[in-house]
C-alpha positions as CSV (number, residue, x, y, z in Angstrom):
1,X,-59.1,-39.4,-20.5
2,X,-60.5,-37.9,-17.4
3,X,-57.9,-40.3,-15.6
4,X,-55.0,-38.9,-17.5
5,X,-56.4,-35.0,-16.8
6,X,-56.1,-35.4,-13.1
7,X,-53.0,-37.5,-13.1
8,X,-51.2,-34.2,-14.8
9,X,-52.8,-31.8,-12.8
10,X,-51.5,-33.4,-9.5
11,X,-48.1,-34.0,-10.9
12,X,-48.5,-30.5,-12.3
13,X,-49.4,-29.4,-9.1
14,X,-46.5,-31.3,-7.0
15,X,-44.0,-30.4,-9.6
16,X,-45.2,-26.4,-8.9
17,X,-45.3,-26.7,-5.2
18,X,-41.6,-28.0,-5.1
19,X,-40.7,-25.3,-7.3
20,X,-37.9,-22.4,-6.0
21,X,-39.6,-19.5,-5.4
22,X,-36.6,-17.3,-6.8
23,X,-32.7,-17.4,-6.2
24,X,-30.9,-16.4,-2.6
25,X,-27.8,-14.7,-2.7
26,X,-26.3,-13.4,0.2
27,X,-22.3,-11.7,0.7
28,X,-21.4,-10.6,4.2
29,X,-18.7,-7.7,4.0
30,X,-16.9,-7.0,7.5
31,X,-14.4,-4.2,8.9
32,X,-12.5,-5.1,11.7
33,X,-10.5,-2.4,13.4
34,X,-9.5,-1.7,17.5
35,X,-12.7,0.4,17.3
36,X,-15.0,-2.0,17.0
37,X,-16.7,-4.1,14.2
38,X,-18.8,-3.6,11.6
39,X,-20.5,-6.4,9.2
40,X,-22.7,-5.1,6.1
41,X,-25.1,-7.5,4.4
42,X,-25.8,-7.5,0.9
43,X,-29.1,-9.2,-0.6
44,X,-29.0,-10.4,-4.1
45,X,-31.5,-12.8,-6.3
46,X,-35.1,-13.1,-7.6
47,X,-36.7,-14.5,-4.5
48,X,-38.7,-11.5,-1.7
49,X,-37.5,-13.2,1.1
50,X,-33.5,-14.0,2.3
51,X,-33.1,-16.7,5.3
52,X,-30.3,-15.6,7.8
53,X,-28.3,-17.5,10.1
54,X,-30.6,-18.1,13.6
55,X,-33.9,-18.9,11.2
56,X,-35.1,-15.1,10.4
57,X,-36.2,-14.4,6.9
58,X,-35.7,-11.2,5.6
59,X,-38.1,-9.5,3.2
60,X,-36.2,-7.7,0.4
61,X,-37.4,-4.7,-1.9
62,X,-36.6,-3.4,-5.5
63,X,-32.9,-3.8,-6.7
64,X,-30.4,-0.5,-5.5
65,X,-30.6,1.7,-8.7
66,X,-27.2,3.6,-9.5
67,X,-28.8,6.8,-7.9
68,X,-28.8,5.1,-4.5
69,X,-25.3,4.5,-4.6
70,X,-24.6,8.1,-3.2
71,X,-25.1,6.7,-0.1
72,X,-22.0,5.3,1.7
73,X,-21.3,1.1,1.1
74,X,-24.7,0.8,-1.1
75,X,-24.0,-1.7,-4.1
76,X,-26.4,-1.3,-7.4
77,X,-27.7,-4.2,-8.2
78,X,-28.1,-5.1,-4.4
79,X,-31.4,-5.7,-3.2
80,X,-33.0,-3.2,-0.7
81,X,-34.2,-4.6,2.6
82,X,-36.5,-3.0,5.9
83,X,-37.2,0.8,5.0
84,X,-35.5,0.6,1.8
85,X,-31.6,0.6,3.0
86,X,-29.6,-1.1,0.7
87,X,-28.0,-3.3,3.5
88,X,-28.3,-4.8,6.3
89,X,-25.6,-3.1,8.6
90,X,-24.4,-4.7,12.3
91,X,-22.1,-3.4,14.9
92,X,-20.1,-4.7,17.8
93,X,-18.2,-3.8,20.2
94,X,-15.1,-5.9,19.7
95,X,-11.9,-4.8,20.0
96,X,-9.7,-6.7,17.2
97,X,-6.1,-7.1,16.5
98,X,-4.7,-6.0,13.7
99,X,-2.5,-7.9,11.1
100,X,-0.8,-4.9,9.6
101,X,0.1,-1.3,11.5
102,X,1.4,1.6,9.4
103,X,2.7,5.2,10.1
104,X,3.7,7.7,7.9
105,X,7.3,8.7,7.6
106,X,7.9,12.4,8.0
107,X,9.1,14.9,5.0
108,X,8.3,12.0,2.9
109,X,5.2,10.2,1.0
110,X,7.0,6.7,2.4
111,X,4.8,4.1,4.8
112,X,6.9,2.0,7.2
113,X,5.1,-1.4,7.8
114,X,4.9,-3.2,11.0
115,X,3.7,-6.8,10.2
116,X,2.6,-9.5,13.1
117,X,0.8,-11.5,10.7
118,X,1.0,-12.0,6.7
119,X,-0.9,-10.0,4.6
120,X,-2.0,-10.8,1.3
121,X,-3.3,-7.0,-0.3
122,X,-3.2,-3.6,1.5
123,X,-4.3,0.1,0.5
124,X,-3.6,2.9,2.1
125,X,-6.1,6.0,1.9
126,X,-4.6,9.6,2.5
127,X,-7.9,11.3,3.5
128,X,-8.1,12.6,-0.3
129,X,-6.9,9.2,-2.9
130,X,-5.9,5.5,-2.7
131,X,-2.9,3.7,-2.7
132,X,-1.8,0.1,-2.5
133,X,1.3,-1.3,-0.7
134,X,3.3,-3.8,-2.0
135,X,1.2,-7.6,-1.9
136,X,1.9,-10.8,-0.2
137,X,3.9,-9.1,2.8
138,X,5.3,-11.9,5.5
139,X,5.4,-11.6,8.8
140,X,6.5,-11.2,11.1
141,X,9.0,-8.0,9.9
142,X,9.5,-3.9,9.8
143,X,9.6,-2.6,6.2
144,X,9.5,1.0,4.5
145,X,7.5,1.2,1.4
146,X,6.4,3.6,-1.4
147,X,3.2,3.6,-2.2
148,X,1.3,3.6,-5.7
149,X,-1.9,5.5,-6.6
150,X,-4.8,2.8,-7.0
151,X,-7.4,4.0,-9.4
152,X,-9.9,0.9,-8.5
153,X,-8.9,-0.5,-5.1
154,X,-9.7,-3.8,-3.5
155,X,-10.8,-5.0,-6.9
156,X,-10.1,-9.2,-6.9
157,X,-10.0,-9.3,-3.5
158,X,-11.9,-11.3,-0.9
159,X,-15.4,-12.5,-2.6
160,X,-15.9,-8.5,-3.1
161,X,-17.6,-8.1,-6.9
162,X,-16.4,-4.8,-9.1
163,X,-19.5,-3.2,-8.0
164,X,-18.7,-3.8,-4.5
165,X,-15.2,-3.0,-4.2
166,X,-16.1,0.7,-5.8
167,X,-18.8,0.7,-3.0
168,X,-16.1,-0.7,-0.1
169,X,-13.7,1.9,-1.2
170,X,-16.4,4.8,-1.6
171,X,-17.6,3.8,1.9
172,X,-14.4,3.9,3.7
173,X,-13.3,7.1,2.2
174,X,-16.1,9.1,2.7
175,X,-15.2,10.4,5.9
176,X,-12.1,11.7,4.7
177,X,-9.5,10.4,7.6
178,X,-6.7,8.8,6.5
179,X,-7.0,4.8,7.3
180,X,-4.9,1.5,6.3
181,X,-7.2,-1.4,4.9
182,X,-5.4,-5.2,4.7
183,X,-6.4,-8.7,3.4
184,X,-5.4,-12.2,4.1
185,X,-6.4,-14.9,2.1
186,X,-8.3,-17.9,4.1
187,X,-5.4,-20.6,5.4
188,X,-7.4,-23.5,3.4
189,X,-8.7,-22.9,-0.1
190,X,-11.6,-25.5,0.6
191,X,-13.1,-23.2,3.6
192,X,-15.2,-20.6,2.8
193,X,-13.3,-17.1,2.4
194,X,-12.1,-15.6,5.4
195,X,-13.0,-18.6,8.1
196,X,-9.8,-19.2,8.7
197,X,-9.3,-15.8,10.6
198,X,-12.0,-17.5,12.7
199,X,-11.3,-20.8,13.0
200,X,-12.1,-22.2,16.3
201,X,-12.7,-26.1,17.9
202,X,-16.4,-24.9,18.6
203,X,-18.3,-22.9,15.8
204,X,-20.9,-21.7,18.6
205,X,-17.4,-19.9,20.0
206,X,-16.7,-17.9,16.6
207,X,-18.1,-14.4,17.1
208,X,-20.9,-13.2,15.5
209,X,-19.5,-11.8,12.2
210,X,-17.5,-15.3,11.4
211,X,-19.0,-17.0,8.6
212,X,-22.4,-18.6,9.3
213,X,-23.7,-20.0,6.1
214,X,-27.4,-20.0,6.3
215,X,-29.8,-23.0,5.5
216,X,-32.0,-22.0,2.2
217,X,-29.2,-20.0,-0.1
218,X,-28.0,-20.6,-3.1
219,X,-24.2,-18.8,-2.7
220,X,-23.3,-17.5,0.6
221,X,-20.0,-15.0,0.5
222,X,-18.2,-13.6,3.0
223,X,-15.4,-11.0,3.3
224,X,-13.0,-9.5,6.2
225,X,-11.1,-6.6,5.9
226,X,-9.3,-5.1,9.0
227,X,-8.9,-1.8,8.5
228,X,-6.7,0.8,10.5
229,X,-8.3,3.8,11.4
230,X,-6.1,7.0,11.6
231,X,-1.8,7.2,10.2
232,X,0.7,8.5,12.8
233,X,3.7,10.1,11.7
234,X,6.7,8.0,13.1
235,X,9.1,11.1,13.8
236,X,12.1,7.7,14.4
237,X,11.7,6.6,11.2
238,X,12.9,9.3,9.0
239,X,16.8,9.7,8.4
240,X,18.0,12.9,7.4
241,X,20.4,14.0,4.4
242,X,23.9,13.0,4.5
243,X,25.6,15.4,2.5
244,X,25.2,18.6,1.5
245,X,25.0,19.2,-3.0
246,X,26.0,22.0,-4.7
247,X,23.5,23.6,-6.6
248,X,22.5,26.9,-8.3
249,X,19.4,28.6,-10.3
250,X,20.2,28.3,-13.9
251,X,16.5,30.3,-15.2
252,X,13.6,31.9,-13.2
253,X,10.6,34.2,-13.9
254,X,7.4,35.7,-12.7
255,X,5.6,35.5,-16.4
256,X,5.5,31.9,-17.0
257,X,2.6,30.2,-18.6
258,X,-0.2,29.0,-15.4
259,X,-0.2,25.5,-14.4
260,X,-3.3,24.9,-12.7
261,X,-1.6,24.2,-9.7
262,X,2.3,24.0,-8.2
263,X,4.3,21.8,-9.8
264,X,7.6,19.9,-9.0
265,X,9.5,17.9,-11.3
266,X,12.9,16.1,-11.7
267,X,14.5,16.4,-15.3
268,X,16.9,13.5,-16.3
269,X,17.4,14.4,-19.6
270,X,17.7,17.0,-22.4
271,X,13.3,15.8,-23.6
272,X,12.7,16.5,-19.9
273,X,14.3,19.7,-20.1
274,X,12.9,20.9,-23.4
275,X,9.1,20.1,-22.1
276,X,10.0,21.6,-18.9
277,X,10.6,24.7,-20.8
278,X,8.0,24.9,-23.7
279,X,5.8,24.9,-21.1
280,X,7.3,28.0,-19.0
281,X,7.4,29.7,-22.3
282,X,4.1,28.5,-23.7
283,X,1.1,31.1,-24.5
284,X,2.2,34.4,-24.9
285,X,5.5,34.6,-25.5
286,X,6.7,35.1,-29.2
287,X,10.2,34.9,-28.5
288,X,11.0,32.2,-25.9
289,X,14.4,32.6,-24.9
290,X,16.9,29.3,-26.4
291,X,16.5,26.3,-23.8
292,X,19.5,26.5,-21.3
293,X,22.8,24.3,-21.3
294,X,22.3,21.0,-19.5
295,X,25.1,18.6,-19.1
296,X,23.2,15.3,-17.9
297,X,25.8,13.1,-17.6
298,X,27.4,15.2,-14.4
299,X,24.1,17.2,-13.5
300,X,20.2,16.9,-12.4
301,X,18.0,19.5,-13.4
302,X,14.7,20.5,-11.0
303,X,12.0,22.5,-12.0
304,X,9.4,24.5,-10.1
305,X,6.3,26.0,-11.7
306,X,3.7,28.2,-9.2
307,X,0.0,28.2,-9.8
308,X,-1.2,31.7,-10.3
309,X,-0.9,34.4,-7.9
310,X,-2.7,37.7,-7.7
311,X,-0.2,40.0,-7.2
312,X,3.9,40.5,-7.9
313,X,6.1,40.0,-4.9
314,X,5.7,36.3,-4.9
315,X,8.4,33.8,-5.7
316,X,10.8,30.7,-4.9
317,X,14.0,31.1,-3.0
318,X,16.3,27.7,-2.7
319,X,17.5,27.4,1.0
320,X,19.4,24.3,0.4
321,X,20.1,21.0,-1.6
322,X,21.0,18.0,0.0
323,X,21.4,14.2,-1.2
324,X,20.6,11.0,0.5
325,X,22.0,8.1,-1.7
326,X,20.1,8.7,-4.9
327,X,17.4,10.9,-3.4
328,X,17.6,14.3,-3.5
329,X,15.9,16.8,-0.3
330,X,15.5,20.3,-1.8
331,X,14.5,22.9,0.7
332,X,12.4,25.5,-0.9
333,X,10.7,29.1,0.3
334,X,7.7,30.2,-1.2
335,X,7.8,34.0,-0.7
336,X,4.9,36.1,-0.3
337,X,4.8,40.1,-0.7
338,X,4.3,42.0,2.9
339,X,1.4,43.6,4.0
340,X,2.8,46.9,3.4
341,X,4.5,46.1,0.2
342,X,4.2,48.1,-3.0
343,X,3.7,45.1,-5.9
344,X,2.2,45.2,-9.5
345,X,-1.2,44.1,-9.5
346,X,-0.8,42.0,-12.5
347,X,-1.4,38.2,-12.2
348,X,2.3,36.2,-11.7
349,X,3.4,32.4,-12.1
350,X,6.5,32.0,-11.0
351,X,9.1,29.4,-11.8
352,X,12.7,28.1,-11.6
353,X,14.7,26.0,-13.0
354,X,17.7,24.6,-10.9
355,X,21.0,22.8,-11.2
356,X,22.2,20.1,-8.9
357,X,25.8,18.5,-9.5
358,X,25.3,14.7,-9.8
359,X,23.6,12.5,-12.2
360,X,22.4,9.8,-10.0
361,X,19.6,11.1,-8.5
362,X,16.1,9.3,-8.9
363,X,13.8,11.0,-6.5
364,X,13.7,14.8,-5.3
365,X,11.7,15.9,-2.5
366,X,10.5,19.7,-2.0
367,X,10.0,20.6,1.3
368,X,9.6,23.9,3.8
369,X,12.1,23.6,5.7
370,X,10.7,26.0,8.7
371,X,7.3,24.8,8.6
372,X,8.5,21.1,8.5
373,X,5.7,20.3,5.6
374,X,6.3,18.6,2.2
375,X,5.5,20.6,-1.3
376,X,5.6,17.2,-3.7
377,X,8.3,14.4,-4.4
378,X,9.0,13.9,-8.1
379,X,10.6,10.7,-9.6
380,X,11.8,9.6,-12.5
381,X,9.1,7.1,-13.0
């Protein structure tokens, strides 16, 4: 009996020495730009301590709780490392080239796209929301794009979880400069994600932030994004109106019901128009005047509501229309009251409603035409 007591306690004891002391996660997430390089390192698992490449150990801390994630690039659910950062964050002094260049084209909300090499996903970020370019681009090739509002960018892309991509786009837009962010999917599908970009006859010559798997882990992840920093407008890209359309104001007013802020819209149809004027005429007004003539199949309708102004003496004066194909370039003047001027001091919302001959058009741009600046584009989609 006393044989069979020690015999389990050593096996007992063997069994517990070659025991994990806790899982090892770790997902390296780098931005590579013409600036430079950066390469954040996010911890995950049971274990206290993380091996990195080279034969450190790094001690982790508590998990990143959702109030930590105020800070730019931190992850919940990450585990904290040295002073309680949620990452481990590396610079260099690189200078890389980029896959994907973009510029904005003026008196538009249109991206022209010079490719050298494929690209798999882009966003583009105006310095206030996201937007994603078209996917899968080849290379190499010059192409204008439009781009689309993306609620949750970088989501499925790279190794990047939900939690991270929220974090990667948090990160990169806290600055508030516009910037251009592009993925390419590795060239095998059996290498680990991104070595590709990096792949070299030598893996002492890969630069630091190529993929180094780590002895001891138990999943190993790692993500590059090259990211543009900064949008030029390219003046050479935009091509102005052809053709001159005739146009006049069919309805406009000072009184009309507040939109919290200025809105443009194109009106295709007689539901367009009908909304469009319910709410002019909404709140207030017992007696809304009957909804103007529209004759869709020969004419576009475009209407413009102004937020709230303080005073009388403001309104919208039409310069010009002109048409492009099926876009339309409306050139607008917002008009202010002088210094001097004698105005009611009762709050105002103007509005118009105008007519432009043609049917065809899908996309109307409202611009100032002195000041070179664009009010809003409106499309039928």
């Amino acid at each position: 009996m006393r044989r069979t007591f020690w015999t389990t306690l050593t096996l007992f004891g063997l069994l517990a020495a070659c025991a994990p002391d806790g899982t090892r996660d770790l997902h390296e997430v780098v931005l590579a730009s013409e600036d430079g390089v950066e390469r954040y390192r996010y911890a995950y698992g049971s274990s206290d301590l993380l091996p990195l490449p080279g034969g450190q150990d790094l001690a982790l801390g508590p998990r990143v709780g959702e109030a930590a994630t105020e800070t730019p690039f931190a992850v919940a659910g990450a585990r904290t490392v040295a002073d309680g950062e949620p990452f481990v964050r590396d610079r260099y002094g690189a200078n890389v080239a980029l896959p994907l260049r973009v510029s904005r084209i003026p008196l538009t909300t249109d991206l022209r796209l010079v490719l050298q090499e494929p690209v798999d996903r882009s966003w583009y970020f105006d310095g206030d929301r996201w937007f994603e370019l078209p996917r899968e681009l080849t290379a190499p090739r010059t192409v204008d794009v439009v781009p689309r509002p993306a609620a949750t960018p970088f989501r499925g892309a790279a190794s990047l979880t939900p939690a991270e991509a929220d974090a990667l786009a948090g990160g990169l837009a806290s600055d508030g400069e516009a910037k251009v962010v592009s993925w390419r999917r590795p060239q095998e599908a059996s290498e680990p994600e991104d070595v590709a970009a990096f792949a070299d006859d030598e893996a002492d010559d890969r630069p630091a932030w190529a993929p180094h798997p780590p002895d001891g882990v138990d999943a190993y992840r790692h993500s590059l994004f090259y990211v543009q920093r900064g949008v030029q407008v390219d003046a050479s890209a935009y091509r102005p109106p052809e053709r001159e359309s005739i146009h006049e104001v069919v309805a406009s007013g000072s009184q009309g019901a507040t939109p919290e802020r200025d809105r443009f819209v194109l009106l295709r149809s007689e539901s367009d128009l009908r909304t469009f004027w319910n709410q002019v005429h909404a709140g207030g007004f017992a007696d809304a005047p009957e909804l103007p003539e529209a004759r869709f199949g020969r004419e576009t309708l475009l209407g413009v509501r102004l937020a709230q102004r303080p005073t009388g003496g403001y309104g919208i004066d039409v310069s010009r229309v002109t048409r492009e194909d099926d876009e339309l370039f409306v050139d607008l003047r917002l008009t202010e009251p002088a210094e001097d001027a004698i105005v009611t001091q009762a709050l105002t919302a103007p509005w118009m409603l105008i007519r432009v001959l043609g049917s065809d058009a899908t996309v109307a741009w409202f611009r100032d035409p002195e000041a070179g600046t664009l009010f809003a584009v409106a499309r039928t989609d």
